[in-house]
C-alpha positions in Angstrom: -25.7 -3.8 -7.4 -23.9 -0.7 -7.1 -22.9 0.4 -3.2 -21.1 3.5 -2.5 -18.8 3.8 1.0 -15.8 5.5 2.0 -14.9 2.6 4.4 -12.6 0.4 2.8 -13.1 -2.6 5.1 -16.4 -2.5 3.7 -15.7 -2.1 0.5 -13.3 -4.6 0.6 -15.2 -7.5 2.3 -18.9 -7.0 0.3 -17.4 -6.2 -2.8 -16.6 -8.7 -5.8 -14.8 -5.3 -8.1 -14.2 -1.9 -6.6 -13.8 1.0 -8.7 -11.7 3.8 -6.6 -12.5 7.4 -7.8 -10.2 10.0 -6.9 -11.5 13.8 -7.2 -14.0 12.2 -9.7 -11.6 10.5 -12.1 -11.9 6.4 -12.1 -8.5 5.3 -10.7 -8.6 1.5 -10.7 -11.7 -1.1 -11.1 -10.6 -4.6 -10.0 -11.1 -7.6 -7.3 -10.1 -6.2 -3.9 -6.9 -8.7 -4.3 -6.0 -6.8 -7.7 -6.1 -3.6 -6.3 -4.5 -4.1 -3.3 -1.3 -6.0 -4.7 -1.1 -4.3 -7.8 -1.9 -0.9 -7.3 -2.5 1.2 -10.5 -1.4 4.3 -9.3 0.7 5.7 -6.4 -2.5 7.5 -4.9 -4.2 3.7 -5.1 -1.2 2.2 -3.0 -1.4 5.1 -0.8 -5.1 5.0 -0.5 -5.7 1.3 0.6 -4.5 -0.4 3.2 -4.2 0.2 7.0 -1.5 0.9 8.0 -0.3 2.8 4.8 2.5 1.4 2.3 5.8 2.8 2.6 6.7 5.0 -0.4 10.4 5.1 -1.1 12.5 8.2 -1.8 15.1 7.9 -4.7 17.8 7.4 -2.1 16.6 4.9 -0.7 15.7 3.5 -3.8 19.4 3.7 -4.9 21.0 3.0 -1.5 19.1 -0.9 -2.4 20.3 -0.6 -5.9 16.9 -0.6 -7.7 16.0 1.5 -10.3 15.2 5.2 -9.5 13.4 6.0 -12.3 10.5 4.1 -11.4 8.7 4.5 -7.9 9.0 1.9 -5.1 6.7 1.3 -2.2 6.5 -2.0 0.5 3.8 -2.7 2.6 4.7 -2.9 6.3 3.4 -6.8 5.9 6.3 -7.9 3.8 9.1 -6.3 5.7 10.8 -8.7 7.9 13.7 -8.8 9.7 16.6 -11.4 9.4 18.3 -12.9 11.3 22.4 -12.1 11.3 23.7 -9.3 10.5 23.5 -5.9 11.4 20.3 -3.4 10.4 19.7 -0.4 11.1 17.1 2.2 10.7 15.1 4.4 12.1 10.9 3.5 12.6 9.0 7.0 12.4 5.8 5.7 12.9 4.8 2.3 15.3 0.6 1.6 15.2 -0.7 0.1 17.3 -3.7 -2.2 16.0 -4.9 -4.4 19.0 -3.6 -8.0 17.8 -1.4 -6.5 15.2 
């Protein structure tokens, strides 16, 4: 069966493979695992998810010594703060999603 949404909590919960189209070109067809952790293209990792995944600038990118010639992102889920030491940043955007 075939079921077309825009809501990606529906998508992702009914459907064994989603196919994401984006301007009518067929981005990515996977599980909803697949495409969520490995994203095929930036728009993909941009698209799912709530909140949206953090897309690194080549500063930043160099500032943790990874490669700059290849696009970063982390999802706000696997960002963690340790303990010791001294961090600091500055958060530009804070959601808030009820139990989250």
């Amino acid at each position: 069966m075939i079921y077309v949404t825009h809501d990606q909590v529906e998508a992702t919960t009914m459907g064994d493979r989603i196919a994401i189209l984006n301007r009518g070109e067929l981005e990515q067809v996977g599980s909803p695992e697949e495409v969520y952790s490995q994203p095929a293209t930036p728009f993909i990792a941009q698209f799912i998810g709530s909140p949206e995944i953090n897309m690194l600038d080549s500063k930043k990118v160099a500032a943790l010594g990874l490669s700059s010639n290849q696009q970063h992102a982390l999802r706000p889920e696997h960002i963690h703060i340790a303990s010791g030491g001294e961090y600091r940043g500055t958060a530009v955007l804070s959601e808030n999603l009820g139990s989250q």
